[in-house]
C-alpha positions as CSV (number, residue, x, y, z in Angstrom):
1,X,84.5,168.1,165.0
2,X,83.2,165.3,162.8
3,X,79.5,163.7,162.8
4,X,81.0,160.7,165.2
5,X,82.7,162.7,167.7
6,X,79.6,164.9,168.0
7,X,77.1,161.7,168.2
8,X,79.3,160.5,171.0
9,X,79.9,163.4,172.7
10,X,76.1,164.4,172.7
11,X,75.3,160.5,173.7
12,X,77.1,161.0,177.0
13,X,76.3,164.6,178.1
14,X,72.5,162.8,177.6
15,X,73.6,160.2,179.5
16,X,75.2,162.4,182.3
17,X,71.9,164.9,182.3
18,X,69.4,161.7,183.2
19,X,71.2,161.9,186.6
20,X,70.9,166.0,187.0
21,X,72.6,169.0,186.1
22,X,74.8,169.5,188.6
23,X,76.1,165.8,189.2
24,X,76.6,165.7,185.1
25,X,79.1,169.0,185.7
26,X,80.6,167.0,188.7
27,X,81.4,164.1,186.8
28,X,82.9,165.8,184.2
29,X,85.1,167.8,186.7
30,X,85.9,164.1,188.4
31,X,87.1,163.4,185.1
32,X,89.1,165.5,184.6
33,X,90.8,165.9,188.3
34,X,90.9,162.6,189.4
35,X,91.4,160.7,185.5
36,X,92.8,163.5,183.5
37,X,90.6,162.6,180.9
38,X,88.7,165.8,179.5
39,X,85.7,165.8,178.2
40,X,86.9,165.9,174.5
41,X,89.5,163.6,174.8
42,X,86.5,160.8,175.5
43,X,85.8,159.7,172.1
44,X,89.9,158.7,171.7
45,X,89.4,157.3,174.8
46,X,85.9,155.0,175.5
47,X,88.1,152.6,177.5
48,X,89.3,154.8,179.9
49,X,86.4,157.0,180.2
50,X,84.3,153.5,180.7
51,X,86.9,152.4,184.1
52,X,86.5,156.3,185.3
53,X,83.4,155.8,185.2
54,X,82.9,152.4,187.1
55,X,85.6,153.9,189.5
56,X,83.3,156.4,190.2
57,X,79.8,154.7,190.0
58,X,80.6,151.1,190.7
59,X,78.1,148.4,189.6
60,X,75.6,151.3,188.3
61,X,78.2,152.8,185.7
62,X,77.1,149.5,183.5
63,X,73.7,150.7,182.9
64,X,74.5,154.2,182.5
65,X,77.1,153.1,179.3
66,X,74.8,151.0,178.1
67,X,72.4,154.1,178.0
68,X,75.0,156.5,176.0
69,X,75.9,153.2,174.0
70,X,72.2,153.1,172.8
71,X,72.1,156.9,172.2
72,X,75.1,157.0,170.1
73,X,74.0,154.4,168.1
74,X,70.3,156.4,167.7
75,X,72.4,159.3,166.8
76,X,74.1,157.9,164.0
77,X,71.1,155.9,162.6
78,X,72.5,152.7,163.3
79,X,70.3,149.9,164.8
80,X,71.6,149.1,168.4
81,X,71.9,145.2,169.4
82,X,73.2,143.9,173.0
83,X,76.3,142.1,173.0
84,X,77.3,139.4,175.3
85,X,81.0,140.5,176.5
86,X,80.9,144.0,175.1
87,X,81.9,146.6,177.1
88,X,81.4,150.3,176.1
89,X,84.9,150.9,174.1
90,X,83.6,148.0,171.6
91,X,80.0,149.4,170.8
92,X,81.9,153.2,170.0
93,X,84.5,150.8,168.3
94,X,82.0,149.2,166.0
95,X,79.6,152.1,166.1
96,X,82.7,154.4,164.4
97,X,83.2,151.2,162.2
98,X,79.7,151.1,161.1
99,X,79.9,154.8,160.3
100,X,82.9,154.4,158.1
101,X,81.6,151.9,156.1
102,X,78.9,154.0,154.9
């Protein structure tokens, strides 16, 4: 698995664990049974994961992307910087981007 895969990967299981051990295990499991989207098919798909996830949480899955947005960019090095209109899918977009270029 490559550094960016890792980095995002990582970011969300951090995110996931700020809510609890066992709700982190049931959201992957929700995932998966109610999205089909497993948890290493997430970094090919941030857009999807980011709808399961407000499906799921509602209003509060924005705060909690925004969380594993910032961590992937801490785990990569790169500087993070809020963007009006930006969802999750663009910040792993230009995150990955970012990477590349280096």
């Amino acid at each position: 698995m490559d550094d960016f895969r890792r980095a995002l990967l990582e970011a969300v299981d951090e995110g996931f664990l700020a809510l609890g051990g066992s709700v982190r295990r049931a959201l992957y499991w929700h995932l998966e049974d109610r999205f089909s989207l497993k948890r290493d098919e997430i970094p090919d798909r941030p857009g999807e994961f980011a709808e399961a996830l407000r499906d799921m949480l509602g209003a509060g899955a924005g705060v909690l992307l925004k969380v594993m947005a910032r961590r992937l960019y801490e785990g990569l090095g790169l500087a993070f910087e809020e963007r009006p209109g930006w969802g999750f899918a663009d910040y792993v977009e230009n995150a990955k981007e970012s990477v590349k270029g280096v």
